[in-house]
Each structure stands twice: as structure tokens, then as C-alpha cells.
ZAMARGU-4260 file (C-alpha; in steps of 0.2 Angstrom, whole numbers, plus 5000, padded with zeros to 4 digits):
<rodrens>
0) 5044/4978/4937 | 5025/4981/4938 | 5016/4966/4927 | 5004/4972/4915 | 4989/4973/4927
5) 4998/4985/4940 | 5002/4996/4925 | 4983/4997/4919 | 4980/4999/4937 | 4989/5014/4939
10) 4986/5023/4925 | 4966/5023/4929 | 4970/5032/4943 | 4985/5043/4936 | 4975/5060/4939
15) 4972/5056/4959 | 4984/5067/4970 | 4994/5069/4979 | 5004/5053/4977 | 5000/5045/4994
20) 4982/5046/4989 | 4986/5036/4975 | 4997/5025/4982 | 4982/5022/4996 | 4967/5019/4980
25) 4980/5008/4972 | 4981/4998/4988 | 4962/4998/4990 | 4959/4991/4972 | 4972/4976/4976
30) 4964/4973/4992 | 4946/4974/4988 | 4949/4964/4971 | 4957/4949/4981 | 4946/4951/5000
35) 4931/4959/4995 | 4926/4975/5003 | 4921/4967/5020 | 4934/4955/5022 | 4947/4969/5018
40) 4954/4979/5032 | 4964/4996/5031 | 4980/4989/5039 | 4979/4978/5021 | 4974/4995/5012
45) 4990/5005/5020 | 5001/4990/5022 | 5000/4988/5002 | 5003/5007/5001 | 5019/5005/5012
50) 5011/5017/5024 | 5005/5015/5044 | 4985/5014/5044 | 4984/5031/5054 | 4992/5038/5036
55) 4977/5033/5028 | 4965/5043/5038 | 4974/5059/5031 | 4966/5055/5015 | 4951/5046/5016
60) 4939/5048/5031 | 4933/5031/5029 | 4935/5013/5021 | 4922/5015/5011 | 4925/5033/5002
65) 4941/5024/4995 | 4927/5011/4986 | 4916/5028/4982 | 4934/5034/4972 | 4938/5017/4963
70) 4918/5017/4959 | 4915/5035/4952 | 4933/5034/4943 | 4929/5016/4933 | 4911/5023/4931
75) 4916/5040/4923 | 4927/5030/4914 | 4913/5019/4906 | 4904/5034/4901 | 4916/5044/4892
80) 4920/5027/4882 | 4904/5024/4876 | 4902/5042/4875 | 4915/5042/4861 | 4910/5026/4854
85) 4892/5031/4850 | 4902/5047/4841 | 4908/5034/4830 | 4905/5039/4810 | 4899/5027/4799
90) 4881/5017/4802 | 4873/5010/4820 | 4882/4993/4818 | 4898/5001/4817 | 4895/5012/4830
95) 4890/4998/4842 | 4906/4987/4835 | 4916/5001/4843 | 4906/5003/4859 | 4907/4985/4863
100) 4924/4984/4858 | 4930/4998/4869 | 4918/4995/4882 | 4926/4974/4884 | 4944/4980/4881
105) 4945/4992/4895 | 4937/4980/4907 | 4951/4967/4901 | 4964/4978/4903 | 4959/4985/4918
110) 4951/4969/4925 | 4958/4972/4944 | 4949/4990/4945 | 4935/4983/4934 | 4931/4969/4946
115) 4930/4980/4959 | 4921/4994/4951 | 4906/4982/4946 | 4905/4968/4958 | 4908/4978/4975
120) 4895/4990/4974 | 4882/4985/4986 | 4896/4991/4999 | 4895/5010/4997 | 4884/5021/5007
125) 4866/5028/5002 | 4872/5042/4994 | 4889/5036/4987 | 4876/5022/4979 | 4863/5033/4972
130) 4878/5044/4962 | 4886/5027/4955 | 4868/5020/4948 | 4866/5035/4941 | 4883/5035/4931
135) 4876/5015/4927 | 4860/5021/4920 | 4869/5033/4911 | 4880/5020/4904 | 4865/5008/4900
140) 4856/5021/4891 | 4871/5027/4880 | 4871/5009/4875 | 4852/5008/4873 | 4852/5025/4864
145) 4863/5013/4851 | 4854/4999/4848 | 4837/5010/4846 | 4845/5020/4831 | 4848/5004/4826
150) 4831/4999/4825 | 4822/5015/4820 | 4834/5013/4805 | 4830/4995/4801 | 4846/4988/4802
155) 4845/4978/4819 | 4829/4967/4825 | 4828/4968/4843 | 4811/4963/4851 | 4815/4967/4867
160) 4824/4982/4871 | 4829/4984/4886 | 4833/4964/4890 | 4845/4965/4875 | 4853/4979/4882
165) 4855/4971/4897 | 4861/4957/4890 | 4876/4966/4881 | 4881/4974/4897 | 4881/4960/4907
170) 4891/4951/4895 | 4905/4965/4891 | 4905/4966/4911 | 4910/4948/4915 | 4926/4948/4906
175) 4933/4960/4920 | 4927/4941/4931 | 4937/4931/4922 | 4950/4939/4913 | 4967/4937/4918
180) 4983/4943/4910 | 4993/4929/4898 | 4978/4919/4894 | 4975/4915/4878 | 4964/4928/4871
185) 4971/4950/4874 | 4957/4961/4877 | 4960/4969/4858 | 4954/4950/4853 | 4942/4949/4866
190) 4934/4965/4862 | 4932/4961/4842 | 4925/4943/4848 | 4912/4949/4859 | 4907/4964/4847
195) 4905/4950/4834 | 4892/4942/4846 | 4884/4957/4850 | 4882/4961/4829 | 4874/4946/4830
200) 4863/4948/4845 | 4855/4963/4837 | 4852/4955/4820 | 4864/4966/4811 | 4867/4962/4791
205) 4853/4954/4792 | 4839/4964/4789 | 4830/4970/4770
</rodrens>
């Protein structure tokens, strides 16, 4: 019986075919979120698949394009969540509730790929790299694009922009760090915590 966190796993990466494609990226995000990239060989990748390491090369050319996979995935993932979130009705703060919230819960949820996805990506190649910062940027400035409307319509005080921003990332990130299944908090309470803090980072509710 998968536990919790092989079940998020796979379904991040439930549209990758054919199977043994799969099988190998599931491998790769075990691998890499316990090694690292560097110490991470792809014996460990293909052993973990249950394949031989020539099976691998079928699929993927090269170590690395299995990291460029996991990256764009979890990244294109990001987006279309806060995508939807800033879609939210209502006013900015509620919008931005639901960003952080969906934004924290699926790096809880999915910590193993999440920890890959954001810590391992000084690994990939120069162009493989340049694609990911841009889905990043795209990330920070769906956030950003929050927190401005916010401002413009007076219901958050940020004096600096682009550092809170930041901040909120940085801080929804982490929890794919630390998290691990069974601990005290789920990422639906994790979520609602940390979009509490956030509310308050921005000054929400408490503005004339």
C-alpha cells in the first residue's frame, strides 16, 4: 500500500506516458529528494523503477532531462494554481487567502516532488534553467499581481513590494522543506495557518 506521499507523487505525474516513463520520473523524484541530484546516480533512478539502467536511456537522453520533467511539471503546476486562485471572486484578501492556501497545500501534499522541484534547480542545463525561471517569474508575478490590487484598492499596506512578495513565497515554499506526512498539522491546516499570516503580512482589515 502506497503511503500518502507516493500517492501525491503519482498523481503529479499521472498524464506522463507511457508507463515506464513514469515509473522512471517517479523514481527520479525519490532519488533526488533523498541524494540530491549530484549524489543520485541512474542505477538508483531505474533500480527504484524496477528497470535495468540501459531501460532508462529509452526514455530520457540524460539524468538531467528527467529533473527538466519533475521541474516544468511542479512549475506548470504552480501556475495554474495561483492562476485559479487569483480568479477567486470576492475582494483582494480573499483572493490572496485562496492563493496562499492552495499555493502551501499542494507543496504539503506533494512535499517529495515539491522539494525537488524548488531546491534542485541550480542542476538543470542553461536552457532547461532559463524555461523554469521563467515559469518562476510567472508565479511571483501572479502573486505580485495580487497584493498590488490590494493596494491600489486600499485594503492591504505594503511598503515594499516586491520584498513582501518574496517573502510570501519563500515562506509557502519551505513547507515542502519541512513537511512530512503524520505530523501534527495537514497541509488543509497548514494552508489556512500560513494564509492567516500572510493576511496579516499585507495589513489586510486593517486599513480606513
Amino acid at each position: 500500500m502506497a503511503d500518502a506521499a507516493d500517492e501525491a507523487t503519482e498523481e503529479s505525474f499521472g498524464d506522463v506516458m507511457p508507463e515506464a516513463a513514469r515509473r522512471l520520473l517517479l523514481g527520479a523524484v525519490q532519488a533526488f529528494a533523498e541524494r540530491g541530484f549530484h549524489a543520485t546516480t541512474t542505477r538508483d533512478i531505474a533500480s527504484r523503477a524496477g528497470m535495468s539502467p540501459a531501460a532508462l536511456y529509452i526514455h530520457y537522453k540524460t539524468k538531467e532531462e528527467l529533473l527538466y520533467q519533475i521541474s516544468r511539471v511542479g512549475h506548470e503546476r504552480s501556475v495554474r494554481i495561483l492562476t485559479e486562485a487569483a480568479a477567486t471572486g470576492g475582494d483582494n484578501a480573499r483572493r490572496l487567502e485562496a492563493a496562499v492556501r492552495a499555493f502551501v497545500r499542494w507543496h504539503a501534499e506533494h512535499h517529495t516532488t515539491a522539494r525537488v522541484v524548488q531546491y534542485e534547480l541550480s542542476a538543470l542545463e542553461p536552457g532547461h534553467y532559463e524555461e523554469i525561471v521563467g515559469l518562476r517569474r510567472r508565479t511571483e508575478e501572479i502573486l505580485r499581481g495580487i497584493v498590488a490590487d490590494g493596494v491600489r484598492a486600499g485594503e492591504f499596506a505594503v511598503a515594499d513590494l516586491p520584498g513582501t512578495v518574496l517573502a510570501v513565497l519563500s515562506l509557502c515554499i519551505d513547507v515542502a522543506r519541512w513537511y512530512h506526512a503524520g505530523g501534527r498539522r495537514g497541509p488543509e491546516e497548514i494552508g489556512a495557518l500560513y494564509a492567516g499570516l500572510v493576511l496579516r503580512m499585507v495589513g489586510a482589515g486593517h486599513q480606513k
